[in-house]
C-alpha positions as CSV (number, residue, x, y, z in Angstrom):
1,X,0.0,0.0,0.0
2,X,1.3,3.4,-1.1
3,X,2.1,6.8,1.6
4,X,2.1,10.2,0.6
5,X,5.5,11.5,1.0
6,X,5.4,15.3,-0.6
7,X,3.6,17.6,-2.2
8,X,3.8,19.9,-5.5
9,X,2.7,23.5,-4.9
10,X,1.1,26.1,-7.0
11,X,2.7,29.7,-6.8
12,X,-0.1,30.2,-4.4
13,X,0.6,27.5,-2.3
14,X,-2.3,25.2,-2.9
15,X,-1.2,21.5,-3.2
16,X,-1.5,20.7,-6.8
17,X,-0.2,17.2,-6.5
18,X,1.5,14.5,-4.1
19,X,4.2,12.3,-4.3
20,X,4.0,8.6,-3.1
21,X,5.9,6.5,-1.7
22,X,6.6,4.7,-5.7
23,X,7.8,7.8,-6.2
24,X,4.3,8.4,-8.8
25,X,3.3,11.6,-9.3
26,X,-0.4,11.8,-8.6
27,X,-2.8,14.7,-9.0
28,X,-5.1,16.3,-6.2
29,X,-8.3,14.4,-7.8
30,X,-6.6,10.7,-8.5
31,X,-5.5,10.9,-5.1
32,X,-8.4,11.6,-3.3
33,X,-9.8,9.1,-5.5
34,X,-7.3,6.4,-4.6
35,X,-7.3,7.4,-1.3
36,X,-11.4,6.5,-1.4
37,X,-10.5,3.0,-2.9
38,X,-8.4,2.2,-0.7
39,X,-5.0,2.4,-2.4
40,X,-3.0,5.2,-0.6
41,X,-3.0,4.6,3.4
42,X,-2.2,7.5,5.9
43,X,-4.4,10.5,4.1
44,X,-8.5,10.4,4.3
45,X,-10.7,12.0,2.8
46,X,-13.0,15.2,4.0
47,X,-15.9,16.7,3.2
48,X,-16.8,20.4,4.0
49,X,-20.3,22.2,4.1
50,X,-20.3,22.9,0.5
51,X,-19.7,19.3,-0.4
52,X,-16.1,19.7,-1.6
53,X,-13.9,16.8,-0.9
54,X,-10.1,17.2,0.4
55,X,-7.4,14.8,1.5
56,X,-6.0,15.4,5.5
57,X,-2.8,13.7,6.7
58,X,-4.5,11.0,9.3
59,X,-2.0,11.8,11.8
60,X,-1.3,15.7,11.3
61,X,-3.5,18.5,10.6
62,X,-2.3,19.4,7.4
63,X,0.1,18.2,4.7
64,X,2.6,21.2,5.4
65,X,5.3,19.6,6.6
66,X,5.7,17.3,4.1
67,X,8.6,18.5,1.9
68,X,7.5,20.5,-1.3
69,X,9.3,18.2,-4.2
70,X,9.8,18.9,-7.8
């Protein structure tokens, strides 16, 4: 089973795309996606009021410590 292990950024910031633990690149939709069916351990998934889905590290509150790779 795959981890995340960083993050691409935007200029503004906003995670784009994550890195697993294969070293794939995997954008912000096939990850939540994968993350739904059970592929990708260690994120889950999170709904808000408006019915938007986003990924959260299980164990932190965000993904910014993960390094910011290239």
């Amino acid at each position: 089973m795959e981890t995340i292990t960083g993050v691409h950024r935007n200029h503004f910031g906003d995670i784009i795309s994550f890195v697993t633990s294969e070293g794939r690149i995997i954008s912000y939709r096939k990850a939540l996606a994968e993350t739904e069916n059970g592929f990708i351990q260690g994120v889950q998934s999170s709904e808000d009021s408006d019915g938007n889905l986003s990924l959260l590290p299980e164990t932190d509150q965000s993904f910014d410590h993960y390094p910011n790779l290239f």
